[in-house]
C-alpha positions as CSV (number, residue, x, y, z in Angstrom):
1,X,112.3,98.2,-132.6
2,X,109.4,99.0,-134.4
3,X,108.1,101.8,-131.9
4,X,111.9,102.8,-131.8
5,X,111.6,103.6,-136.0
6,X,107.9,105.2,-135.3
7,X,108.0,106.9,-131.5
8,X,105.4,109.1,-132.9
9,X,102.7,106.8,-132.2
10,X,100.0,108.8,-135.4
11,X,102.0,107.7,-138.2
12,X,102.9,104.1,-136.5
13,X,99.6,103.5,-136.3
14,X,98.6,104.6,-140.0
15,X,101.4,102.9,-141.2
16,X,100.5,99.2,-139.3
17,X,97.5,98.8,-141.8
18,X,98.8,100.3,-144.9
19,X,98.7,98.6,-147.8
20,X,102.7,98.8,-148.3
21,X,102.6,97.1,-144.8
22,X,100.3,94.1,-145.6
23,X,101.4,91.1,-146.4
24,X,100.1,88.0,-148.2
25,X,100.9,84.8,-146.3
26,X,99.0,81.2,-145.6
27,X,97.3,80.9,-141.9
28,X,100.4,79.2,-140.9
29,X,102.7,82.3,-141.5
30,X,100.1,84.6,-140.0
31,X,99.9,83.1,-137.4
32,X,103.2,82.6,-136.1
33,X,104.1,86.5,-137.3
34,X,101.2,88.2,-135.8
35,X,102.9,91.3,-134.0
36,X,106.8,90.2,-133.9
37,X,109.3,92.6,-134.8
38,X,110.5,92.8,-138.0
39,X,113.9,90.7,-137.9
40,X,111.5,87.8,-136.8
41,X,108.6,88.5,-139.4
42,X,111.8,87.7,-141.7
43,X,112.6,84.2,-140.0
44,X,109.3,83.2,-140.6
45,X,108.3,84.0,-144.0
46,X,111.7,82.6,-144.8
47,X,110.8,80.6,-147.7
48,X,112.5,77.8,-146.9
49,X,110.6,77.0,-143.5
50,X,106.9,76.8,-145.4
51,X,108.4,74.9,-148.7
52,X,107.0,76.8,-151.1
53,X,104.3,78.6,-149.4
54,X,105.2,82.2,-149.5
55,X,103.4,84.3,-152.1
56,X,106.2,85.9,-154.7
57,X,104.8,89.3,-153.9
58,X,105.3,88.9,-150.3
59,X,108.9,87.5,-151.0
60,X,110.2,90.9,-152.1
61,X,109.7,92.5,-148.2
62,X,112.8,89.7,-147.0
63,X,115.5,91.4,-149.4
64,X,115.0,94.6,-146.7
65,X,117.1,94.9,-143.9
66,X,114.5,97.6,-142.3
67,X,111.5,98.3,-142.7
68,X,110.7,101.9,-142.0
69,X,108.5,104.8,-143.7
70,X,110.6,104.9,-146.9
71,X,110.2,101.2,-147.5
72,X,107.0,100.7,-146.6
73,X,105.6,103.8,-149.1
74,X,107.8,102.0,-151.6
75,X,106.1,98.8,-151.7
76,X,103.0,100.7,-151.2
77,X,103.6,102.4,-154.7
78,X,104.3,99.6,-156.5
79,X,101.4,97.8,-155.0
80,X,98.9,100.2,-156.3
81,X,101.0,100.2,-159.6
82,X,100.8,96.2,-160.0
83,X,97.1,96.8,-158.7
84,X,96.1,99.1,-161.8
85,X,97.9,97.2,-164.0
86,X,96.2,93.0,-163.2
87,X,93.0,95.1,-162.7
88,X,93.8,97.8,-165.6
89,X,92.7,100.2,-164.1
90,X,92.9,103.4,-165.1
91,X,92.5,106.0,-162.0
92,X,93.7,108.9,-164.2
93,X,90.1,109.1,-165.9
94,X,87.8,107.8,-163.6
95,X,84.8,110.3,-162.5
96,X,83.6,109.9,-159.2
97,X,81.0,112.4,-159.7
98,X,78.9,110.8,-162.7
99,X,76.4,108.5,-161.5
100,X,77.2,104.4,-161.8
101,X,76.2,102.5,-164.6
């Protein structure tokens, strides 16, 4: 399915290690999810096989019935949104061009 939703094999592959794409999840999940498609990456982060395992933040992913570009930018947004915000950072006025303290 998944190389179905991405024939064009560039933006499949960019989008495999995105951060909208990443998941948090024990060894266990990991494991058994490695590169299954994504109706059976649902089965097993179901929270109710790992009792209590899954991370809240990886919870989120189940309530999609696909997961395609639009999704997967999605999550990457607020990722990077909940990112600046535990870390406060504040990208806006950061200089990359004045040397580090």
């Amino acid at each position: 399915l998944w190389r179905e939703w991405f024939s064009d094999s560039e933006p499949r592959i960019a989008l495999t290690s995105s951060f909208g794409n990443l998941v948090l999840g024990s060894h266990g999940h990991n494991e058994c999810a490695r590169n299954d498609e994504y109706a059976g990456k649902n089965e097993i982060y179901d929270p109710t096989r790992f009792e209590n395992e899954l991370f809240v933040i990886t919870a989120h992913v189940l309530a999609n019935n696909e997961w395609r570009v639009g999704e997967i930018r999605r999550r990457e947004a607020k990722l990077v949104l909940l990112r600046d915000h535990i870390w406060r950072l504040n990208i806006q006025t950061l200089r990359f061009d004045e040397p580090a303290i």
